[in-house]
N, C-alpha and C positions, 0 to 999 in steps of 0.2 A: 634785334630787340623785340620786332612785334612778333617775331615766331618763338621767344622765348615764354612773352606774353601769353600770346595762343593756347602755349602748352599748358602754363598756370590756369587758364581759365578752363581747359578740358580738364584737366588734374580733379580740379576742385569741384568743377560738376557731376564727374564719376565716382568721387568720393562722398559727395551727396546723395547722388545715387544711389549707391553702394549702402552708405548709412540707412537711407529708407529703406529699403529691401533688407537687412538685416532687423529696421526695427518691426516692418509688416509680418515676416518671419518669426520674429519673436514673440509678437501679437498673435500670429495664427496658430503656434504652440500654446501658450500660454491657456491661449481659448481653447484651444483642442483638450490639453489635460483637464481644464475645468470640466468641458464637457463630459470627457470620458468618467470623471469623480464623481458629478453630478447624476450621471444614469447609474453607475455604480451603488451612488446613495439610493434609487429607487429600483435597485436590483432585489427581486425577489427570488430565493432560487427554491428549488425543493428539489431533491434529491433521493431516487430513488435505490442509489444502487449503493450499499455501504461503505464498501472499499475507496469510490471517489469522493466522500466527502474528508478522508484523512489527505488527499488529495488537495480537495479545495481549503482544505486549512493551512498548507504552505501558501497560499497566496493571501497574506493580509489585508488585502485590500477585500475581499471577497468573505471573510468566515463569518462575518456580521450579516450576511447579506441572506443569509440561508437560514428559513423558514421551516421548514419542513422537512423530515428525514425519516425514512424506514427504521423502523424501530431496532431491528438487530444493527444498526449502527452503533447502537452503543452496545447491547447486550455480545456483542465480539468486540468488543474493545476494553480497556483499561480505564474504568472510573476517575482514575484520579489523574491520569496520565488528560484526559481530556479536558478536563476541570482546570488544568494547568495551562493548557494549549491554547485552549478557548471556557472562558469562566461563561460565557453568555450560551454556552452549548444547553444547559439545563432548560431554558426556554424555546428550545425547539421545537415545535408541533410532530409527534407520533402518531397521533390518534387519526390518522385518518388512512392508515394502510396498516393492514396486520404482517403475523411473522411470514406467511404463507403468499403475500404481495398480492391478496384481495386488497382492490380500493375502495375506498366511498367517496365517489362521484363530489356529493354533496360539499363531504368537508373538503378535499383537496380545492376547492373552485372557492371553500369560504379563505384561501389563505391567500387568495389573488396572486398565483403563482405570476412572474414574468418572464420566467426559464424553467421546463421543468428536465432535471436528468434523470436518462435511464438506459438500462445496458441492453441492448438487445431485444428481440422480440418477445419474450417471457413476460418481459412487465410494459414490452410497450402494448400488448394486448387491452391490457385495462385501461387502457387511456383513450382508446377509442372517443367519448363523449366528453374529452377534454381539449378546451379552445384555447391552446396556448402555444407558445413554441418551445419546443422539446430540443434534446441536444444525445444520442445516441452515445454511446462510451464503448458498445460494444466494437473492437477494433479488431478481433479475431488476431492476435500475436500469442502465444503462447512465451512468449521469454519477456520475464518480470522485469528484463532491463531495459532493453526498444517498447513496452508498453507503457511504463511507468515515463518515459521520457515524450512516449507521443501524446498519453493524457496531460502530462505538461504544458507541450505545445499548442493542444487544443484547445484547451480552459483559457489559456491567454490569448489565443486567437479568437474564440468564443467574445471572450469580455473586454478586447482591443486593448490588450494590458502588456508589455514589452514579457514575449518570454525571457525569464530569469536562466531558463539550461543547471539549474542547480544540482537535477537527478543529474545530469550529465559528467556534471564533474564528482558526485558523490558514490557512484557506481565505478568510475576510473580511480579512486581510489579504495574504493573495494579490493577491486579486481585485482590492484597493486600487489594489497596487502594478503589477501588470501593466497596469490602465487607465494609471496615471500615465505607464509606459514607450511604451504605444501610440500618447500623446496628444502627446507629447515628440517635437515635430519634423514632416519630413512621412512622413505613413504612406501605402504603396502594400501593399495586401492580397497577400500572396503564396501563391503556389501549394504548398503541402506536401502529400509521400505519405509513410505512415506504412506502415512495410512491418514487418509485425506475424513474421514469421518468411521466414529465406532459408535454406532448407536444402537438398542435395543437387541442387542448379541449380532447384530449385521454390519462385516469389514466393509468398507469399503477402500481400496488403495489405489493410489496415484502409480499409471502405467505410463507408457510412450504419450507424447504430445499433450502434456499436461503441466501446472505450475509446479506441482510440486515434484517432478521431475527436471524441468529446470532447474531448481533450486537446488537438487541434488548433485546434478552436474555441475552448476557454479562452486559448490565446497568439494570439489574431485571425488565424489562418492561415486560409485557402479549403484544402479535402481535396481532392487532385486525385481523388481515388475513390470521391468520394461527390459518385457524379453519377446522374441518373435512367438506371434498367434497368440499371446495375453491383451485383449484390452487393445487391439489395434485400430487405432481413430476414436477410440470410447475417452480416453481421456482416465476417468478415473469409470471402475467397475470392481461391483461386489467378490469379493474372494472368500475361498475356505479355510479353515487354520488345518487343514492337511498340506493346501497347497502353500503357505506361509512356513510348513517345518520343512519341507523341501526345498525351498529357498535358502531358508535359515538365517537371517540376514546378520551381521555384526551390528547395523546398527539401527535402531525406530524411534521414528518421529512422528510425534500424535498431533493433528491439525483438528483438534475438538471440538472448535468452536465455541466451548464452554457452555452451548444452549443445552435447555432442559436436563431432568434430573438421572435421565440411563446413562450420562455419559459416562465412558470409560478414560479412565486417565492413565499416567505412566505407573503411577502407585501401583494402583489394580495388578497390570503385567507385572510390576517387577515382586509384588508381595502374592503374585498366580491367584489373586480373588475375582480370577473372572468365570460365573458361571458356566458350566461344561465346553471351559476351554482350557486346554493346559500348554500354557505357556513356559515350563520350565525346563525345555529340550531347548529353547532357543538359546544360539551363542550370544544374541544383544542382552536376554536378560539376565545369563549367567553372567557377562563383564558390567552388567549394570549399565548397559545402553540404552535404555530408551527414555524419551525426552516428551513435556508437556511442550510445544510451539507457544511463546510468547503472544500477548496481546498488549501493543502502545494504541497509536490511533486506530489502528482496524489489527484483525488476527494477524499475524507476520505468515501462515502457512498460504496466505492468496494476496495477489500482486497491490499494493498499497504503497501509500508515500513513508512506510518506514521500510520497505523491500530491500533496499541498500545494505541493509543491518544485516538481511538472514543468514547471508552465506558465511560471515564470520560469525555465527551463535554457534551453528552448525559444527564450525570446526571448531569454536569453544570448547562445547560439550566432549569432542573425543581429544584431539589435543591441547588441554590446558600447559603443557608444559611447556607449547611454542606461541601461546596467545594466552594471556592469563582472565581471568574475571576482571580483574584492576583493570586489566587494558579495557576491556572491552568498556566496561560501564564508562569509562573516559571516554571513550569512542561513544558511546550512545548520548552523554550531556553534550560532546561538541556536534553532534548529531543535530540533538534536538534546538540546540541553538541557534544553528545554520539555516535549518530547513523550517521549522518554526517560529521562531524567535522567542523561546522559553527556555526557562531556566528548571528543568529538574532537577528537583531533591537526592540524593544519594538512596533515600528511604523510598522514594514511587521508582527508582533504578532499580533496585533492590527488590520491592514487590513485583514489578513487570518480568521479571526472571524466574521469579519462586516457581516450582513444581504445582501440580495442584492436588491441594488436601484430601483424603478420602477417609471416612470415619469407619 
């Protein structure tokens, strides 16, 4: 009987125990999120590098918290697509670094940064006589898909925030789907150049070890430009439209950027109004290949938190008849729902795809 006792009276002590140490536990979470909300609340960030701030707008917790942004942030991006994502985007501080990523000392320090991002040494140069703590982005990865997952992981390691892994499962069902469309019918590997900027009559295209050569390999396209002794380790490099009709590609995708007024678009090529250039020997613009690259949170032609989306646009454009438009703009609202938490309109779906106008 007294060893029965015994047992009751250790029972009840350990479950005592027990209970404290679950409620101190619960205590020390509880405090800890508060904590972590509370620096969040005085989290200021400023953001130098455009692509990572469609980035920092998957994490809700975070797109309030950013101050300050290089101005081609929005000028590659989608107006209204932003405005939906984040309405409080419009009050973001520009004015104090131009399109070229001259700073001014002055104003960046008047917006009390308490993080500042930026990608690499290019813009960390300017920051010299700035006292804050910086957060690098340059990861040197060249594949849209381990990049976009390791910005993931750092931004929430950065801001002690549980990474979410949502590229992760968003790119595995890419990849699902894009095999499914490949495997749909008969496939003949085609020729794609990815012509990474056309500005002022000067190509410039995406070669070996470059994003927009990944992207062309994730939709089963062959790069016409990423061939031995073009552009090796350059990434992307200027070309000639001699050396572009020997190529000949089946198919071209324009990464424009949409900045300033020389741009050339797909129009230009496919209606040949491009000054002493004739593009009308090409096979992509005889079948009607060539494409304006979309722009939601940042350009889709460079690694961003809508990168998931490109490779099926890609195959949109040449096989609609194994991935329709329907599909895809359903695929882009459950998109934008997942990774955002917005609701797009059928109409901003709609304008993020259009071609772009040329008078």
């Amino acid at each position: 009987m007294e060893e029965n006792m015994s047992k009751k009276i250790v029972y009840a002590v350990f479950i005592s125990v027990l209970g404290l140490s679950l409620f101190a536990a619960g205590q020390k979470e509880s405090h800890d999120t508060e904590k972590s909300e509370r620096e969040q609340q005085h989290t200021r960030i400023v953001n130098l590098s455009p692509p990572v701030y469609s980035m920092l707008l998957t994490f809700p917790q975070l797109a309030d918290s950013v101050v300050g942004v290089n101005p081609r942030t929005f000028s590659t991006s989608n107006p209204q697509v932003l405005h939906i994502v984040n309405p409080s985007a419009k009050n973001i501080d520009t004015s104090f670094v131009n399109n070229d990523f001259t700073i001014n000392v002055e104003s960046l320090a008047s917006l009390h940064p308490s993080l500042i991002i930026y990608y690499g040494d290019f813009e960390k140069k300017n920051l010299a006589n700035i006292d804050a703590p910086m957060l690098n982005m340059h990861l040197k990865d060249m594949n849209p898909q381990t990049l976009t997952e390791k910005w993931e992981a750092l931004l929430a390691d950065t801001f002690r925030i549980k990474n979410p892994e949502r590229f992760k499962k968003q790119w595995q069902e890419t990849n699902t789907l894009t095999e499914k469309i490949l495997h749909t019918g008969e496939h003949k590997k085609l020729k794609a150049l990815f012509i990474f900027s056309y500005l002022g009559g000067k190509i410039t295209v995406s070669g070996k070890n470059s994003y927009g050569d990944a992207f062309l390999k994730m939709a089963g396209f062959e790069n016409s430009a990423a061939v031995e002794g073009f552009a090796d380790g350059a990434g992307q490099t200027a070309v000639s439209m001699e050396q572009i009709h020997a190529w000949n590609p089946d198919v071209i995708f324009i990464n424009n950027m949409r900045v300033g007024k020389n741009v050339i678009a797909a129009a230009h090529i496919l209606q040949n109004k491009v000054d002493g250039s004739d593009w009308s020997f090409i096979t992509a613009v005889k079948e009607k290949h060539v494409f304006d690259i979309p722009q939601g949170t940042y350009s889709w032609g460079m690694p961003c938190a809508d990168s998931p989306l490109v490779p099926l646009w890609m195959l949109l454009k040449v096989y609609p008849d194994r991935y329709t438009e329907t599909e895809f703009k359903a695929r882009i609202k459950h998109y934008y729902k997942e990774m955002y938490a917005a609701d797009l309109p059928d109409t901003v779906i709609s304008d993020m795809l259009k071609p772009i106008a040329i008078h």
